[in-house]
Residue, then its C-alpha position, 0 to 999 in steps of 0.5 A: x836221907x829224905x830230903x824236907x820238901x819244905x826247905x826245898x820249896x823255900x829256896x824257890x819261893x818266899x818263905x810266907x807263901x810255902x809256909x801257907x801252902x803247908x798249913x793249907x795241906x795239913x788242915x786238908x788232912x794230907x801229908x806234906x811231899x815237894x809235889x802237893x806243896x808246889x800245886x798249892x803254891x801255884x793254886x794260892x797265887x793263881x786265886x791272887x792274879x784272877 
């Protein structure tokens, strides 16, 4: 059974920051996986701090 990347990411971070990083992926035109939606997350806050 495939595991969803995004419930995966939402045990780790808040639910509007994963929910945010999906819709980034998706307009971008790339598929969802666990990966690209922790680079997101980290992108989103990084851009946030600096």
């Amino acid at each position: 059974m495939k595991r969803d990347p995004i419930k995966e990411m939402l045990v780790k971070y808040p639910r509007i920051l994963v929910i945010k990083a999906a819709l980034k992926i998706l307009k971008d035109g790339n598929k969802i996986d666990r990966e690209r939606i922790e680079k997101t997350i980290v992108k989103i806050m990084t851009k946030k701090e600096g």
